[in-house]
PDB file with SEQRES, HELIX, SHEET and CRYST1 records, atoms N, CA, C and O in Angstrom:
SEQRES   1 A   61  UNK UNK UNK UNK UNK UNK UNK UNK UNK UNK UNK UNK UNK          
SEQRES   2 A   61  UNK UNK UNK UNK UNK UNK UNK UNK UNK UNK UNK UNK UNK          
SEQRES   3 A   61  UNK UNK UNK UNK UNK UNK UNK UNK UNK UNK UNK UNK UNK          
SEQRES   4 A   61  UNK UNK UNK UNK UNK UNK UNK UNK UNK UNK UNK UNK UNK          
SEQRES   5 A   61  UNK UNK UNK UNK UNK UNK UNK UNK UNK                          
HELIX    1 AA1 UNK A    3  UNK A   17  1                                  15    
HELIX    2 AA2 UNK A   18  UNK A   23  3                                   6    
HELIX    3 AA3 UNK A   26  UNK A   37  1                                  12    
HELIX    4 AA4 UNK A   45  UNK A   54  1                                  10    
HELIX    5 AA5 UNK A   56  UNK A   60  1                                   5    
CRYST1    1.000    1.000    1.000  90.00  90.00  90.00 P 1           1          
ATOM      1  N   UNK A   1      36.854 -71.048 -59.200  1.00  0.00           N  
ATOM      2  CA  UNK A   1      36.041 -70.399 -60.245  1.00  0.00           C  
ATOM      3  C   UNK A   1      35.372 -69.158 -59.649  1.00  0.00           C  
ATOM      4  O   UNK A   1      34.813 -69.252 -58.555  1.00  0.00           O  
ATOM      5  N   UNK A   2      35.404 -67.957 -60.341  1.00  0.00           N  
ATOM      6  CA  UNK A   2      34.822 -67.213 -59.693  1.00  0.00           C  
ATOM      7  C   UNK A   2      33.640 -66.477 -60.136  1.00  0.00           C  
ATOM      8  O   UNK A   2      33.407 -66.313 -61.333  1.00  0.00           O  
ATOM      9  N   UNK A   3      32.627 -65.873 -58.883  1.00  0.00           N  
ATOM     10  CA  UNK A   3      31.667 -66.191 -59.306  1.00  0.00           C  
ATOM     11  C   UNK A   3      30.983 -65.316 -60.740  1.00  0.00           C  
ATOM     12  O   UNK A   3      29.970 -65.776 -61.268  1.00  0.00           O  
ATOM     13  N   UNK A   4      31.491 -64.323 -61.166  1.00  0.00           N  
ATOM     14  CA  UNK A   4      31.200 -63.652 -62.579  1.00  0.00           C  
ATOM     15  C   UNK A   4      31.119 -64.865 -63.500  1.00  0.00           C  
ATOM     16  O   UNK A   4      30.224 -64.852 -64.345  1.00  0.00           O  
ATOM     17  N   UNK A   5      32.096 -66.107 -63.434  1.00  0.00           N  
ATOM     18  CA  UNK A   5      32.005 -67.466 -64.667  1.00  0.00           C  
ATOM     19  C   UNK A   5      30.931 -68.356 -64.114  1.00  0.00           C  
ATOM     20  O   UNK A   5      30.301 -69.068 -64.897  1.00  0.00           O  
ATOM     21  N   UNK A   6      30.621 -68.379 -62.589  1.00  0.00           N  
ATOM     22  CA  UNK A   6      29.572 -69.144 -62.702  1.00  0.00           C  
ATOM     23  C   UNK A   6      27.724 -68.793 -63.068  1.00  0.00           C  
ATOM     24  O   UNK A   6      26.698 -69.471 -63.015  1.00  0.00           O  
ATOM     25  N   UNK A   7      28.008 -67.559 -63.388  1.00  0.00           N  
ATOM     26  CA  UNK A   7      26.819 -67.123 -63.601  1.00  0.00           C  
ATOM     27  C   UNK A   7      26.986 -66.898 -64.920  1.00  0.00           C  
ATOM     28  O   UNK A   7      25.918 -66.740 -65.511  1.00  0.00           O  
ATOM     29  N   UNK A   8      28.086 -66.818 -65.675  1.00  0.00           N  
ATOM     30  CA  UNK A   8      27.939 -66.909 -67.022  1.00  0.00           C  
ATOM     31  C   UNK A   8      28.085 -68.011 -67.532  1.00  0.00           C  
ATOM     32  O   UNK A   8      28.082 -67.908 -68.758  1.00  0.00           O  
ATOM     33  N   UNK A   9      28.260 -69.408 -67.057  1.00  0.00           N  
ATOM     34  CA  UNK A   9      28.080 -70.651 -67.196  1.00  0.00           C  
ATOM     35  C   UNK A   9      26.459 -71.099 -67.048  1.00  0.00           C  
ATOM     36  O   UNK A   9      25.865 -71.510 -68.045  1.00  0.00           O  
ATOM     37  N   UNK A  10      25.788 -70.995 -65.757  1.00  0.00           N  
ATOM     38  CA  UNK A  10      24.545 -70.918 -65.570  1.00  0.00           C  
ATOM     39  C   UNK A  10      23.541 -70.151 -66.733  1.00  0.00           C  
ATOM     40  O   UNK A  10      22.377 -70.369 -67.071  1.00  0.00           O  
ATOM     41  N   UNK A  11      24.314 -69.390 -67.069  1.00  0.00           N  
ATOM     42  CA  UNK A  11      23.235 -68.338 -68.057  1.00  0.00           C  
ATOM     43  C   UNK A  11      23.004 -69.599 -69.384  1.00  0.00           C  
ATOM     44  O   UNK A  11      22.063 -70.290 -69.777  1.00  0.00           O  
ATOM     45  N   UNK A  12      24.532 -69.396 -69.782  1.00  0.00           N  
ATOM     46  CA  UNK A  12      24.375 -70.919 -70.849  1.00  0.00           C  
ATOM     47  C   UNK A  12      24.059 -71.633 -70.523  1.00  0.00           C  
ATOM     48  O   UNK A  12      23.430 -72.156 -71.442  1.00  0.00           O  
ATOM     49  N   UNK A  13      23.959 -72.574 -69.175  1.00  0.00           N  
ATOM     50  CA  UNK A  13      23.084 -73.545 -69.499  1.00  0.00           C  
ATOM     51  C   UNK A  13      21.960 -73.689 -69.570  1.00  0.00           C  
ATOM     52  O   UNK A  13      21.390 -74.566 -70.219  1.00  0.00           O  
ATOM     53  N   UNK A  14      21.225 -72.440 -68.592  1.00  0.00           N  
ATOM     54  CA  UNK A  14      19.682 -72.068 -69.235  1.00  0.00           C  
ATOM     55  C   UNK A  14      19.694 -71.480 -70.763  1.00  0.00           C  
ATOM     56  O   UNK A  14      18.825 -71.694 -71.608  1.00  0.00           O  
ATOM     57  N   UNK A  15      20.471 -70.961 -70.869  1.00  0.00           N  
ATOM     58  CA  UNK A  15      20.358 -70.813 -72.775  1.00  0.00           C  
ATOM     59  C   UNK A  15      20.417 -71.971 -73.525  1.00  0.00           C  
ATOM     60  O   UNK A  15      19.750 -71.911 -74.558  1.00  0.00           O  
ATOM     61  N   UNK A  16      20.911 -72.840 -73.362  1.00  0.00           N  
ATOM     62  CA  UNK A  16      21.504 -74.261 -74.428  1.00  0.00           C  
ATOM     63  C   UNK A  16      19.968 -75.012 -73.868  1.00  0.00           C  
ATOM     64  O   UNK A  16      19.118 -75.429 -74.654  1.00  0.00           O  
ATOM     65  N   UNK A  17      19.882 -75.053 -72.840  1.00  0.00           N  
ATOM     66  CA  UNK A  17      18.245 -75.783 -72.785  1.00  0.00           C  
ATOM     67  C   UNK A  17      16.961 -75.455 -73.784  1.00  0.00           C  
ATOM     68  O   UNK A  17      16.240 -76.078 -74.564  1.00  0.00           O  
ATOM     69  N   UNK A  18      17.117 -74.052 -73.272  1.00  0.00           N  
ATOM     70  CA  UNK A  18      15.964 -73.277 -74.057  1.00  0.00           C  
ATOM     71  C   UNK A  18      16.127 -73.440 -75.288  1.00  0.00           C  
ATOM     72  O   UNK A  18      15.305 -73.452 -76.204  1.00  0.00           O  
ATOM     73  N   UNK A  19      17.574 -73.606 -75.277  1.00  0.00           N  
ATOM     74  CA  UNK A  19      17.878 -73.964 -77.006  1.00  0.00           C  
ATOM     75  C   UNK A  19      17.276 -75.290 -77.469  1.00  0.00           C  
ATOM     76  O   UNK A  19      16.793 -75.587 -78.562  1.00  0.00           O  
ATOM     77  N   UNK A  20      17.416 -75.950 -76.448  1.00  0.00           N  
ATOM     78  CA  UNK A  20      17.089 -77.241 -76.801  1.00  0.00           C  
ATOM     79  C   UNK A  20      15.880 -77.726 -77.112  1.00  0.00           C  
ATOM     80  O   UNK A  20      15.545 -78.427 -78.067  1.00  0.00           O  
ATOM     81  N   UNK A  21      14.967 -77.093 -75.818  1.00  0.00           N  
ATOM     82  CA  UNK A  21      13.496 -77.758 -76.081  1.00  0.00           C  
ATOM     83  C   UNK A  21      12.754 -77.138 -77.362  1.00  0.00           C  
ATOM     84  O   UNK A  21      11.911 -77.588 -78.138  1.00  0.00           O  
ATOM     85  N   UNK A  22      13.544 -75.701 -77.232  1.00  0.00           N  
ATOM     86  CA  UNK A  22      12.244 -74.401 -78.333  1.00  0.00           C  
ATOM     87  C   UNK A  22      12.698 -74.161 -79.310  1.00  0.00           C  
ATOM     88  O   UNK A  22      11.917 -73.758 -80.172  1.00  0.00           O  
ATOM     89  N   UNK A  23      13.994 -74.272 -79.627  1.00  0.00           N  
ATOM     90  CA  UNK A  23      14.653 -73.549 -80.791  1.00  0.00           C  
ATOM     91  C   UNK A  23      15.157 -74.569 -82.232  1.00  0.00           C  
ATOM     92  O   UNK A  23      14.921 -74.524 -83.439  1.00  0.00           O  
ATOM     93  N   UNK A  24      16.004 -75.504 -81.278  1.00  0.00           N  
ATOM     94  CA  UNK A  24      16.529 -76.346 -82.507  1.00  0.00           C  
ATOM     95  C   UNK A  24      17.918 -75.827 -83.248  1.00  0.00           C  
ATOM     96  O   UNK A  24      18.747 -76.455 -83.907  1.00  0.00           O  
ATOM     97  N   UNK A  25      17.852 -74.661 -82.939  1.00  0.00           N  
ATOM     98  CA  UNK A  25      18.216 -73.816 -84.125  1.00  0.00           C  
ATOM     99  C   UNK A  25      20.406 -73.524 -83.924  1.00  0.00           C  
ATOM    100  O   UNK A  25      21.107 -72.621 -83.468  1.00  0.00           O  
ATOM    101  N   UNK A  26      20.588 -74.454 -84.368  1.00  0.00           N  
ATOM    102  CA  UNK A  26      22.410 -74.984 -84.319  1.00  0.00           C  
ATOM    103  C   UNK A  26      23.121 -73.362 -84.174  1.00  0.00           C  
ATOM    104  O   UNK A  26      23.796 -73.047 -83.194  1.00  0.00           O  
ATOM    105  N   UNK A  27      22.823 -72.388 -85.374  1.00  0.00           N  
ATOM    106  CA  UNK A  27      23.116 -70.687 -85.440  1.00  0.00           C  
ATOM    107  C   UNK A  27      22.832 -69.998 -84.033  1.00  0.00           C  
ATOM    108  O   UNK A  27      23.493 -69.201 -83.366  1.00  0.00           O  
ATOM    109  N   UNK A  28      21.759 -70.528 -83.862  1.00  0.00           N  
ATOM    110  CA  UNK A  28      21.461 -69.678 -82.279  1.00  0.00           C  
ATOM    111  C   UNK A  28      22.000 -69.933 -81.449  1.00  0.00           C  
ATOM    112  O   UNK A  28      22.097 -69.184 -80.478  1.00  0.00           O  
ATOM    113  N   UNK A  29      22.694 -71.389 -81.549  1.00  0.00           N  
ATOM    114  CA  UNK A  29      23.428 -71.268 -80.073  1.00  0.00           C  
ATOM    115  C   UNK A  29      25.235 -70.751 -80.253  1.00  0.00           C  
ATOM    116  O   UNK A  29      25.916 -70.520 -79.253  1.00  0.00           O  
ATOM    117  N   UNK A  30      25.600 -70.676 -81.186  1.00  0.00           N  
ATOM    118  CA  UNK A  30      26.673 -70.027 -81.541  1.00  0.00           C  
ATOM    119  C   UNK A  30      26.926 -68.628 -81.618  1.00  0.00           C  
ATOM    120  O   UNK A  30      27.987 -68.051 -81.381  1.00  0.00           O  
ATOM    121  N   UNK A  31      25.771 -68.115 -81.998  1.00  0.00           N  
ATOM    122  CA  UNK A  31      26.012 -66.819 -81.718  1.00  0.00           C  
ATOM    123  C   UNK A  31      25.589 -66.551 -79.984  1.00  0.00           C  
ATOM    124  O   UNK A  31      25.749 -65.388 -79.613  1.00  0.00           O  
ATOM    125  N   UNK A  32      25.207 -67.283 -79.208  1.00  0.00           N  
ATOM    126  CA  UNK A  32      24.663 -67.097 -77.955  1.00  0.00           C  
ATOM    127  C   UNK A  32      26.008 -67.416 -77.240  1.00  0.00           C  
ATOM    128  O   UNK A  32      26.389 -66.811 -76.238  1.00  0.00           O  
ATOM    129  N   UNK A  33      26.677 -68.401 -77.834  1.00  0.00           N  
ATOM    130  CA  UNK A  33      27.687 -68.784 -77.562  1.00  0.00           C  
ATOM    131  C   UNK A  33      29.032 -67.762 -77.416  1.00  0.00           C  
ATOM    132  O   UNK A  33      29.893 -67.791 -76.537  1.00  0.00           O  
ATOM    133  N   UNK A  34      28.930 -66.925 -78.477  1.00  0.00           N  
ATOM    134  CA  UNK A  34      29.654 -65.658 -78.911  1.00  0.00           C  
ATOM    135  C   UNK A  34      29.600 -64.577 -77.929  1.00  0.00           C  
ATOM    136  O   UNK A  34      30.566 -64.284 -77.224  1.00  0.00           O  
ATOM    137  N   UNK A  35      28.760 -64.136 -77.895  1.00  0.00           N  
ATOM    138  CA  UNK A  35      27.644 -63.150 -77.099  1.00  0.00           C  
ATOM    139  C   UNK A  35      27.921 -63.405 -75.592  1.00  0.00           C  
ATOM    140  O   UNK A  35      28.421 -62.408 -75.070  1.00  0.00           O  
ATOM    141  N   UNK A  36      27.771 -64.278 -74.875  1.00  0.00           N  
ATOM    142  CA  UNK A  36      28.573 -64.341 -73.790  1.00  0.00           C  
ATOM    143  C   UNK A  36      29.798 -64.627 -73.275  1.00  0.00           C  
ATOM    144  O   UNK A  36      30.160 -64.353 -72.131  1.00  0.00           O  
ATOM    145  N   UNK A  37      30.580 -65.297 -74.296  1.00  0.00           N  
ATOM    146  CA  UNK A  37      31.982 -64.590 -74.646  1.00  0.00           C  
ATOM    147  C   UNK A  37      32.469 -63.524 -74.570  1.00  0.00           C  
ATOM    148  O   UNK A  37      33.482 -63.141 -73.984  1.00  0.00           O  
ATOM    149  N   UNK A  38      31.805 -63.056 -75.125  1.00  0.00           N  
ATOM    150  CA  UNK A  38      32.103 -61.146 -75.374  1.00  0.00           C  
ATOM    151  C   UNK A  38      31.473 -60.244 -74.271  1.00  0.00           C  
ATOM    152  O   UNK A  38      31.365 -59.022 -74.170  1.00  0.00           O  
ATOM    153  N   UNK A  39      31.030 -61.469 -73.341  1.00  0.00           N  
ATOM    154  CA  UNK A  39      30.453 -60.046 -72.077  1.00  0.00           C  
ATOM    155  C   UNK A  39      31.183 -60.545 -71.158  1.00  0.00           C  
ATOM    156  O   UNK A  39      31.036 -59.962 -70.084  1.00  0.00           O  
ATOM    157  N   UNK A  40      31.943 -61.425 -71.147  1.00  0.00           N  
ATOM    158  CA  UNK A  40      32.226 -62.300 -69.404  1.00  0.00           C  
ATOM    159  C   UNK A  40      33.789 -61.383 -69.109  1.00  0.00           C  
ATOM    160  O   UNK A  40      34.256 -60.790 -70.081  1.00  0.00           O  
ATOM    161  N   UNK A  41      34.483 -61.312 -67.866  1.00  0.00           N  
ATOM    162  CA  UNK A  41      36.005 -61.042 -67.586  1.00  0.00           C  
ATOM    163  C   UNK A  41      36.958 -62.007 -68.911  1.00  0.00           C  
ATOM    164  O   UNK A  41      36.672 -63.033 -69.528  1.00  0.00           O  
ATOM    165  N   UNK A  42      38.046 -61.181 -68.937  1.00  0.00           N  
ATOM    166  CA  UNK A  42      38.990 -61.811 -70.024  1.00  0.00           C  
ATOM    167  C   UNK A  42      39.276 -63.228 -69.040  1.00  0.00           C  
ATOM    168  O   UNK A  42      39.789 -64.208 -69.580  1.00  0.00           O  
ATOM    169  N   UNK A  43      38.931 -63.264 -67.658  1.00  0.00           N  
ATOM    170  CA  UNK A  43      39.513 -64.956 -67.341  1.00  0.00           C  
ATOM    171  C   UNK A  43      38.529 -65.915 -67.777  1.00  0.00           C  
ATOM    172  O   UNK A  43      39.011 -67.022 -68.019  1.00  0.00           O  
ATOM    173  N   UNK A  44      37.424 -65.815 -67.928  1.00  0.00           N  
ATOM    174  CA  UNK A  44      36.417 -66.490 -68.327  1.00  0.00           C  
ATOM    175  C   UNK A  44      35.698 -66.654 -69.878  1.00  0.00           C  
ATOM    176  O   UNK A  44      34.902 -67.533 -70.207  1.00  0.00           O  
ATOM    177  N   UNK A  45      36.088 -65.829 -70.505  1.00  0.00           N  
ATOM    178  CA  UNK A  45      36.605 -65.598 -71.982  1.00  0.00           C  
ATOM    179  C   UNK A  45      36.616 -67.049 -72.743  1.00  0.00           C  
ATOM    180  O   UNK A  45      35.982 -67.524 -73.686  1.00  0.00           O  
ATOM    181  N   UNK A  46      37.506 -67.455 -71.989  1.00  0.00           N  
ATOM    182  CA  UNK A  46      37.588 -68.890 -72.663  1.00  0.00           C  
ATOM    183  C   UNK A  46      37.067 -69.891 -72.342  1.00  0.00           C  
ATOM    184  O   UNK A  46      36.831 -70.725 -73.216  1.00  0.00           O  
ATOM    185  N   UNK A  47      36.691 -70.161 -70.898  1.00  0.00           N  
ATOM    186  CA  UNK A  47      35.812 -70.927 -70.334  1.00  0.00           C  
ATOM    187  C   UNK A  47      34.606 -71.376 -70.748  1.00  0.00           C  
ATOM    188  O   UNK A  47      34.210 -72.540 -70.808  1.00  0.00           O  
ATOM    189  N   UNK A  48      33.718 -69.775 -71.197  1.00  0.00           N  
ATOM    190  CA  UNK A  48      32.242 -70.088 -71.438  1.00  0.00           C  
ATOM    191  C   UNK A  48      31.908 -70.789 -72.224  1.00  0.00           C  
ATOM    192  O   UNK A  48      31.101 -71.689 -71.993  1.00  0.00           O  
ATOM    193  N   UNK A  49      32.458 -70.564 -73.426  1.00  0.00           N  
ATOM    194  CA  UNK A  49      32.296 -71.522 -74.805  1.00  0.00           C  
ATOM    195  C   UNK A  49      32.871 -72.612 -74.772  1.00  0.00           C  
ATOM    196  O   UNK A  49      32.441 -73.267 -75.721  1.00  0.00           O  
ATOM    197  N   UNK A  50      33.721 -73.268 -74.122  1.00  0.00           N  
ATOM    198  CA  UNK A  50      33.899 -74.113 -73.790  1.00  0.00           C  
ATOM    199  C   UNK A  50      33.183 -75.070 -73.044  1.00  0.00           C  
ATOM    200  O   UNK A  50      32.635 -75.916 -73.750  1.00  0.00           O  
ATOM    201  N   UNK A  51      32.993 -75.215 -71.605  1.00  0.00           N  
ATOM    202  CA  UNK A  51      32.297 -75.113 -71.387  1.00  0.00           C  
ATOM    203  C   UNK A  51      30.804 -75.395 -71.702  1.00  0.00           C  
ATOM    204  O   UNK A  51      30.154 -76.405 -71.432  1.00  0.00           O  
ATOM    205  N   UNK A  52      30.399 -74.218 -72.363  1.00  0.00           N  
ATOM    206  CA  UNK A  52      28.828 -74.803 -72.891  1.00  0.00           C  
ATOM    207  C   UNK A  52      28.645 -75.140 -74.262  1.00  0.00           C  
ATOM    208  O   UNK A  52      27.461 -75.054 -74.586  1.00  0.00           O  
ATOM    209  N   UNK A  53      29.398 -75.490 -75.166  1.00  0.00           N  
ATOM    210  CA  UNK A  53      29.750 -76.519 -75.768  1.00  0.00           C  
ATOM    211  C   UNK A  53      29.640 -77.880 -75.461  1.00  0.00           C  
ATOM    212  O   UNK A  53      28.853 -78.562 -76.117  1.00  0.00           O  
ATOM    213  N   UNK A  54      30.399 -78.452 -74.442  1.00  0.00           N  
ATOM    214  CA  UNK A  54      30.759 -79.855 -73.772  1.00  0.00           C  
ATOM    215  C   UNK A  54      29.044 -79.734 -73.663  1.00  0.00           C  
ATOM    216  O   UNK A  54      28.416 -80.033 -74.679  1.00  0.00           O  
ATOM    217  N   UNK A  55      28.115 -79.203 -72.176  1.00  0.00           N  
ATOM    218  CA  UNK A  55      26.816 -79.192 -71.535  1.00  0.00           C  
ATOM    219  C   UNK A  55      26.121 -79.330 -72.838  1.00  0.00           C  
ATOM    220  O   UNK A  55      25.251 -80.199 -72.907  1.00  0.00           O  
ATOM    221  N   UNK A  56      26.394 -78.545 -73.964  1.00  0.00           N  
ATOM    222  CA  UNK A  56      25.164 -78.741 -75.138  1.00  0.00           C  
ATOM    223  C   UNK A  56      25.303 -80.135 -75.585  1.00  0.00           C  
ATOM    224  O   UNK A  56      24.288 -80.809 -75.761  1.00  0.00           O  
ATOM    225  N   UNK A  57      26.967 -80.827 -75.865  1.00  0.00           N  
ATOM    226  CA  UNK A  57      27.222 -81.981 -76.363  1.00  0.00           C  
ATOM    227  C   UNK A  57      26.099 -82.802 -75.818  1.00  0.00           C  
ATOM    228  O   UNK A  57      25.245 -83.356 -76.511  1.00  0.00           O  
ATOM    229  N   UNK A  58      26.202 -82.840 -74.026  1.00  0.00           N  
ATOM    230  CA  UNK A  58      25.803 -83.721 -73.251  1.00  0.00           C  
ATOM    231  C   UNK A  58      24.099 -83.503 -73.643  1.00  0.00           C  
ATOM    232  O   UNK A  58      23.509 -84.562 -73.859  1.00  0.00           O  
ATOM    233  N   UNK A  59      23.631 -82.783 -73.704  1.00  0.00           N  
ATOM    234  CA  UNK A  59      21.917 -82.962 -73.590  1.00  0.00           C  
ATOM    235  C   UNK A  59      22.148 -83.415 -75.249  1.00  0.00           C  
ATOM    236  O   UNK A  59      21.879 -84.615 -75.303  1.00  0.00           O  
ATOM    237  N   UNK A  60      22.467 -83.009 -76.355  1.00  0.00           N  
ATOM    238  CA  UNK A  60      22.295 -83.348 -77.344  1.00  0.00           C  
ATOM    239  C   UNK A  60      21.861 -84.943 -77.453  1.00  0.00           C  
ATOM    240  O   UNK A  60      20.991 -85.425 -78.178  1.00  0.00           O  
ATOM    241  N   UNK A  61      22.631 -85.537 -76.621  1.00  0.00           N  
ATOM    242  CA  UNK A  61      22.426 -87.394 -76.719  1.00  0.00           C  
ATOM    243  C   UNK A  61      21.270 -87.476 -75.870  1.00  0.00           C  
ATOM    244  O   UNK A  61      20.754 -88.568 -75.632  1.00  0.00           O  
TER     245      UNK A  61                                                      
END                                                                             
């Protein structure tokens, strides 16, 4: 993994937290979700949302 995806993995998972404790808000993390999609290398493109999807699944429970 290299390291441009692990810092855009890290970013989401401090985003999906923050999402979690302060926000609530299901829209916000999709477009946050989007949004670093659209900034990462085309190899990681697909990763992120992926990815922090699964990590949001997991705190969700």
């Amino acid at each position: 993994m290299n390291p441009v995806c692990q810092l855009s993995i890290g970013i989401a998972a401090a985003g999906f937290l923050f999402h979690n404790i302060v926000l609530l808000n299901e829209e916000f993390a999709q477009s946050m979700i989007a949004a670093l999609g659209a900034s990462t290398t085309e190899s990681s493109i697909a990763q992120v949302p992926e990815e922090g999807e699964a990590l949001f699944e997991k705190m969700k429970q």
